[in-house]
VEXDREN-2710 file (C-alpha; in Angstrom, 1 decimal):
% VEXDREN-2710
k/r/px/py/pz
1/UNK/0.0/0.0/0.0
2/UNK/1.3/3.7/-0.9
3/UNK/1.9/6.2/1.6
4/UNK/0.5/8.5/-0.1
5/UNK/-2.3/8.4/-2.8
6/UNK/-4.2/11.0/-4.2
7/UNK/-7.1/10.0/-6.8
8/UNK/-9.3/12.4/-8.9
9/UNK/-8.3/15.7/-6.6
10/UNK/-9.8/18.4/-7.6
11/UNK/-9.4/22.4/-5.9
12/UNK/-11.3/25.2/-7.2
13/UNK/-11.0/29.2/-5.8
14/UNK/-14.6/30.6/-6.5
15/UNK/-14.1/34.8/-7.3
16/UNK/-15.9/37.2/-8.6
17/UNK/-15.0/36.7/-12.5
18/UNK/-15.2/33.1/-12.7
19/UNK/-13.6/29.4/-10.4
20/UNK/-9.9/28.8/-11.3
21/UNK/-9.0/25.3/-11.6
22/UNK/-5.8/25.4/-9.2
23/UNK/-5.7/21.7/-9.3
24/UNK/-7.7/19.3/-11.9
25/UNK/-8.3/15.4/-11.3
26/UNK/-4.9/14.9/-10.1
27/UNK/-4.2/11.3/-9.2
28/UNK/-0.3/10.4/-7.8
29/UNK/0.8/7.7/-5.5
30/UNK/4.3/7.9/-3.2
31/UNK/6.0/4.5/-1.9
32/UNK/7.3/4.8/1.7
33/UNK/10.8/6.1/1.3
34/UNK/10.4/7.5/-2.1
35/UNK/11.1/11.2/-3.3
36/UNK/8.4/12.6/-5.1
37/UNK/9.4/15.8/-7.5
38/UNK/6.6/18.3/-8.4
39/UNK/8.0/20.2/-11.1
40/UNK/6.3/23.5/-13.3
41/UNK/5.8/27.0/-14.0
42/UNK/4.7/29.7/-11.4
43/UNK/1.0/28.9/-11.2
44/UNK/0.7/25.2/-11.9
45/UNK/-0.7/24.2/-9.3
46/UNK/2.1/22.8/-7.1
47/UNK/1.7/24.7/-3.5
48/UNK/-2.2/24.2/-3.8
49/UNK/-1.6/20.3/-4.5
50/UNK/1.0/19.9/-1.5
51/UNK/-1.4/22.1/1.0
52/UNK/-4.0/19.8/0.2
53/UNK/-2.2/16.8/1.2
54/UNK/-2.6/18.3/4.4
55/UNK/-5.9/20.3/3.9
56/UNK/-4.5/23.6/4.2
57/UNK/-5.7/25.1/1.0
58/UNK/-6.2/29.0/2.2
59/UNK/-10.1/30.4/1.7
60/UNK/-11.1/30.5/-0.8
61/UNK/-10.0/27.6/-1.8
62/UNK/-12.2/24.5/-2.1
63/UNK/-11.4/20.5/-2.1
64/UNK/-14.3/20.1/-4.5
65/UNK/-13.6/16.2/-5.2
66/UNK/-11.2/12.8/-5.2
67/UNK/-9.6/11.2/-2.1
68/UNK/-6.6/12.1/-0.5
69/UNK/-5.6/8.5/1.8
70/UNK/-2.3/8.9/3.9
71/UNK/-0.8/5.7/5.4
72/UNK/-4.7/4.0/4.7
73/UNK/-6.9/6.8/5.9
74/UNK/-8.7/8.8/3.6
75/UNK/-8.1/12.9/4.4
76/UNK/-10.9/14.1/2.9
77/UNK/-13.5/12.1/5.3
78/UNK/-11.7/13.0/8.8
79/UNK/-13.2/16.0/11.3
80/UNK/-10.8/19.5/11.4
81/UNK/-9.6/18.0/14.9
82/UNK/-8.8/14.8/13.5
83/UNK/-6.7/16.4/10.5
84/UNK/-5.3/18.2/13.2
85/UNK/-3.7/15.6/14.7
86/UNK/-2.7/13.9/11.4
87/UNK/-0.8/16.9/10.6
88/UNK/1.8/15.7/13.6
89/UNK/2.4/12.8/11.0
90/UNK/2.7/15.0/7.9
91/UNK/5.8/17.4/8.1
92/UNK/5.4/21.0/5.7
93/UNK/8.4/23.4/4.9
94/UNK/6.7/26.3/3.4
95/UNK/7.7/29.0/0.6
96/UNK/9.4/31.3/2.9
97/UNK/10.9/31.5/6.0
98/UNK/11.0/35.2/7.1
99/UNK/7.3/35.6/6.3
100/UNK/5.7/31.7/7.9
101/UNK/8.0/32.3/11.4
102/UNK/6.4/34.8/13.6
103/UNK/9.0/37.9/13.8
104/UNK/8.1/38.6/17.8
105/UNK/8.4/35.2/19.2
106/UNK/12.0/33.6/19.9
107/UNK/12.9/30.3/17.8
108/UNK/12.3/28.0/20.7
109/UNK/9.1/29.3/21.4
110/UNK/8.0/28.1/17.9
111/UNK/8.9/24.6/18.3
112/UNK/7.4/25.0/22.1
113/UNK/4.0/26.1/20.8
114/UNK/3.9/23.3/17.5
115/UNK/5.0/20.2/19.9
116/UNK/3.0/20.7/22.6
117/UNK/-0.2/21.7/20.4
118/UNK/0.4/17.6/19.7
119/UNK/1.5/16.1/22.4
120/UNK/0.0/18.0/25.4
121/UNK/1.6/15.5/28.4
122/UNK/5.3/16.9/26.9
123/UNK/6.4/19.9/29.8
124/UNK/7.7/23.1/27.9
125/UNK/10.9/22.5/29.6
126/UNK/11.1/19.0/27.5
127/UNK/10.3/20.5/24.4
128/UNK/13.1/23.1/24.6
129/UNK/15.1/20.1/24.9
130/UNK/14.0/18.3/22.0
131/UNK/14.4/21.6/20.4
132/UNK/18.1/22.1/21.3
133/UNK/18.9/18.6/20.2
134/UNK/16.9/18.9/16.6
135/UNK/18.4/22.6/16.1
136/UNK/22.1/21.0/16.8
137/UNK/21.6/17.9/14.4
138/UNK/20.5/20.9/11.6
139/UNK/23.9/22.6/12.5
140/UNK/22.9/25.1/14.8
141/UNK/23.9/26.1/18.4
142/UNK/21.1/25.5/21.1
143/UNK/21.5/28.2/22.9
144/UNK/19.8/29.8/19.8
145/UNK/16.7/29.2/20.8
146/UNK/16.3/32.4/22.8
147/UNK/16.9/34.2/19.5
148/UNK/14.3/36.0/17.1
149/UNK/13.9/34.8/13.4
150/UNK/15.5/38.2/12.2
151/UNK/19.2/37.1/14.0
152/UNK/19.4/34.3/11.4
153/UNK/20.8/34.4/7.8
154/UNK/18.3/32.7/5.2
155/UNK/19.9/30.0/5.4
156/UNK/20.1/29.2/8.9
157/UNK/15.8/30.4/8.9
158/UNK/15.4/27.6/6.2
159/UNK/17.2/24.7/8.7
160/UNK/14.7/26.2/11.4
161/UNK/12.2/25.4/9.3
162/UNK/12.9/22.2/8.2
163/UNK/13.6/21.7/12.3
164/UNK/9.9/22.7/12.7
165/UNK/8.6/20.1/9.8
166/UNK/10.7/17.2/11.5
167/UNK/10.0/18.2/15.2
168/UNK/7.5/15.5/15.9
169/UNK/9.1/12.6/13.4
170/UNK/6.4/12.5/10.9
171/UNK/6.2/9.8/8.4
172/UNK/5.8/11.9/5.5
173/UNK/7.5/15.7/4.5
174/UNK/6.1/18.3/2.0
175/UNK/9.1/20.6/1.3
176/UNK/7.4/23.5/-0.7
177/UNK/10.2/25.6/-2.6
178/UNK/12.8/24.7/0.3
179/UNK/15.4/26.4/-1.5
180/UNK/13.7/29.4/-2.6
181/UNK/15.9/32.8/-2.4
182/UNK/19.4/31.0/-1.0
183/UNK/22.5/31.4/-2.8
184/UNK/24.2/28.2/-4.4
185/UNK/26.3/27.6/-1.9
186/UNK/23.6/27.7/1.3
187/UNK/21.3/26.0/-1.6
188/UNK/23.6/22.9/-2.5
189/UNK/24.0/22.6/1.5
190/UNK/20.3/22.6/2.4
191/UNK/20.2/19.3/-0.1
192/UNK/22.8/17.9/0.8
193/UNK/21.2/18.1/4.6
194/UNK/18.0/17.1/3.5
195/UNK/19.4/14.3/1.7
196/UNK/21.0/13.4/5.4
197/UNK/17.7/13.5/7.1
198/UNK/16.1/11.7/5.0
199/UNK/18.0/8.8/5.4
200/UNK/18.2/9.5/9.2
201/UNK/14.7/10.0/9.8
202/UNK/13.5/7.2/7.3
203/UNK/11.5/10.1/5.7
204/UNK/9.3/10.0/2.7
205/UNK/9.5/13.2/0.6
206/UNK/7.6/15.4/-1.2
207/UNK/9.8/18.2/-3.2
208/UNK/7.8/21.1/-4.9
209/UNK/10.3/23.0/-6.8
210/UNK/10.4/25.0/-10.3
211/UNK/14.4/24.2/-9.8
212/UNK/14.6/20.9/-12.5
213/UNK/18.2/20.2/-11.5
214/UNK/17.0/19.9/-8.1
215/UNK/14.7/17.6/-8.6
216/UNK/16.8/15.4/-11.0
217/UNK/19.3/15.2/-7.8
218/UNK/16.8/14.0/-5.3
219/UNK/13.9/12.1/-6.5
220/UNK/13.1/9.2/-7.1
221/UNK/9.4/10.2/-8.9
222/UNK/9.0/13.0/-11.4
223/UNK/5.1/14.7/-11.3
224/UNK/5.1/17.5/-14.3
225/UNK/2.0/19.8/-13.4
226/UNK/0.8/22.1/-16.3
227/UNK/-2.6/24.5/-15.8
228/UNK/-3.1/22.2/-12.5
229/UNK/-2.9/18.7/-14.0
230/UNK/-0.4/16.3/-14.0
231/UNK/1.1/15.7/-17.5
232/UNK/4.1/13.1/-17.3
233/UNK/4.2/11.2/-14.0
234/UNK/6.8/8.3/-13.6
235/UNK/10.6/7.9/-12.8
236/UNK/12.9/10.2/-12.7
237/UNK/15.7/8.6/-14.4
238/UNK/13.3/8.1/-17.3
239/UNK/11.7/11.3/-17.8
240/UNK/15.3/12.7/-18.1
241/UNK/16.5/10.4/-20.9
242/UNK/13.4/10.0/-22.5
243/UNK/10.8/13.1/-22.1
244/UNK/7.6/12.0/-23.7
245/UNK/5.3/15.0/-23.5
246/UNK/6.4/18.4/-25.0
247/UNK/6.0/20.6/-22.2
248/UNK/8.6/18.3/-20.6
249/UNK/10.5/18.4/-23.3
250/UNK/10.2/22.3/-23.1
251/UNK/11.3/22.5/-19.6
252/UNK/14.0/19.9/-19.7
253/UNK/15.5/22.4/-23.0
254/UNK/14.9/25.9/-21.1
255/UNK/17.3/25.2/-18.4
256/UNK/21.1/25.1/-18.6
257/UNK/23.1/21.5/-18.5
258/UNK/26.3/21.6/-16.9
259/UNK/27.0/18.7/-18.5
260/UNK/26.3/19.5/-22.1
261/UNK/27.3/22.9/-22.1
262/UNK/27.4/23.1/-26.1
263/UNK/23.9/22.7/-25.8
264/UNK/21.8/25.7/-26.4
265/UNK/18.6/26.5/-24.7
266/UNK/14.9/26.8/-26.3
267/UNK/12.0/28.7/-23.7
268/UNK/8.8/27.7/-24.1
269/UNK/6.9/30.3/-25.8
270/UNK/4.0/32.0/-24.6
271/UNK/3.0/32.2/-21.3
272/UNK/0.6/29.6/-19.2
273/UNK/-2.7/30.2/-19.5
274/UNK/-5.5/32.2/-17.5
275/UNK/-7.2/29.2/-16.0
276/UNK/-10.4/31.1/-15.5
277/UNK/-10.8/30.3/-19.1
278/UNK/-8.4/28.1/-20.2
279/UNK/-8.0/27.2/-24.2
280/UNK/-10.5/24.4/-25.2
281/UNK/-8.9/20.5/-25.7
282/UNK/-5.6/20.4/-23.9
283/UNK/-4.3/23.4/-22.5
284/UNK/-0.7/22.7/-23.1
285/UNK/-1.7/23.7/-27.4
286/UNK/-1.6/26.8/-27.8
287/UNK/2.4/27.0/-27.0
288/UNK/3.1/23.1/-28.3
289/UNK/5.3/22.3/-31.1
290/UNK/3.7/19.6/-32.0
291/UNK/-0.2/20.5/-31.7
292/UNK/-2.2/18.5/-34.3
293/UNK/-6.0/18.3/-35.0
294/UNK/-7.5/16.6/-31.9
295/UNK/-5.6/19.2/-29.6
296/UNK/-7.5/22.0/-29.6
297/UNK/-11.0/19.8/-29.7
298/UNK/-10.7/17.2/-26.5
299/UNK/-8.4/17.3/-23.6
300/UNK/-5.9/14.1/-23.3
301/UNK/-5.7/11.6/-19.9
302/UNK/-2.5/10.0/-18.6
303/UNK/-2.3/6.7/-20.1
304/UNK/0.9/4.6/-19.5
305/UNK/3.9/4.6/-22.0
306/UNK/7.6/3.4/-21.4
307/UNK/6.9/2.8/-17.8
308/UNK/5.5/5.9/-17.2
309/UNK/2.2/7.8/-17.0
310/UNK/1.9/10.7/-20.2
311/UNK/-1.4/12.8/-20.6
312/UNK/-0.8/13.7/-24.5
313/UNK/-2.6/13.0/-28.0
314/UNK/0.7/11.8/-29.7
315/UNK/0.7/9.1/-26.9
316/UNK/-3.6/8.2/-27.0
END
């Protein structure tokens, strides 16, 4: 049985002008100890899809359909206290550090407040000391708990963070953007850490990025969302050597290669589209090279294809 498995999930967010599909029958399932990448353009759909593992999709945001079962149980069907306490299970590393800690309240009082919300028979004085040792195993001093979020550098806020997601040894982590803002340097170290704790903590791994060469360094599963579906789904190994759909293929050309530096780069043209009223068909057309006649007239679903899952008419 997955870990994680997410059938049919649907979000809308209902406004004035019209719903916007933020996420559209999305169906992906995570093996205990895998890395799952979530890979796309600004917009996709990628933060809404990893809040919704959790059911933290902000108002006005709505879950409209599908099933969302973690370790067997079924999200979707659980009461707000229940998800509560799930959420001690399910780690999250959000977008930005500076603005998700509170600037007036000292690190230790973070992890204070978030471990005993869960585990209410745990003193204060023994979650400062769970603190201290979590915030020495990221590389930090303890006696930085008495300090405020604006003492840190970035990179020192983002292993707080990450402290925060693995304070009560959840079975499953959501990393959204976890490298977001941080030089190369304090970026390649942040992997390489995360790569450490996930071995340490036996951790299965969600990584929502827009960062490709991440993703090729530390998953095992590659999701590729376009206009809030999922277009390619499979391994990660594969979809590098052998991209099926063309917006993969459009990502995979639009970033540099280190490797094959004599290689030039191709964007994607266009931009991604207003998914108040997206394009009829599949919405990957207007900008594909390879758009033929049933395109425009009737969307494509993932069917399998070398091992992996492709939602494209060259493949149907």
């Amino acid at each position: 049985m997955p870990l994680l498995e997410i059938n049919s999930l649907t979000v809308d967010y209902p406004t004035r002008v019209g719903t916007v599909r933020a996420v559209d029958r999305v169906s992906i399932s995570v093996e205990k100890g895998q890395t799952l990448g979530i890979v796309g353009e600004s917009g996709c759909g990628k933060s809404t899809l990893g809040l919704a593992v959790i059911r933290l999709v902000p108002s006005p945001g709505i879950m409209t359909e599908g099933s969302i079962m973690i370790d067997g149980t079924d999200i979707m069907r659980l009461s707000n206290n229940e998800v509560r306490e799930l959420r001690g299970k399910v780690g999250f590393i959000f977008q930005d550090p500076m603005t998700s800690l509170n600037p007036v309240k000292r690190i230790g009082d973070h992890f204070v407040e978030f471990i005993r919300t869960h585990e209410k028979e745990v003193s204060r004085q023994e979650a400062l000391e769970k603190t201290g040792k979590i915030l020495e195993s990221l590389g930090i001093l303890r006696e930085r708990t008495t300090d405020y979020p604006h003492q840190f550098s970035g990179g020192m806020r983002q292993r707080v963070m990450i402290g925060l997601g693995l304070a009560l040894n959840p079975k499953l982590l959501i990393a959204d953007e976890p490298t977001t803002s941080l030089d190369v340097i304090v970026e390649a170290q942040i992997l390489e850490l995360m790569n450490k704790l996930k071995k340490d903590y036996d951790l299965t791994l969600i990584l929502i990025t827009h960062n490709i060469g991440i993703v090729a360094e530390m998953s095992d599963l590659i999701a590729v969302m376009y206009a809030g579906r999922v277009v390619e789904f499979g391994p990660t190994e594969q979809i590098f050597e052998n991209p099926l759909h063309p917006y993969t293929k459009g990502l995979l050309e639009s970033a540099p290669n280190i490797l094959h530096p004599e290689r030039s780069m191709h964007p994607i043209p266009g931009s991604p589209p207003d998914l108040i009223s997206p394009p009829p068909g599949c919405k990957f057309h207007p900008r594909c090279p390879h758009a033929f006649e049933p395109c425009p007239l009737r969307e494509p679903f993932l069917v399998m294809k070398e091992r992996r899952f492709v939602a494209c008419h060259l493949y149907d």
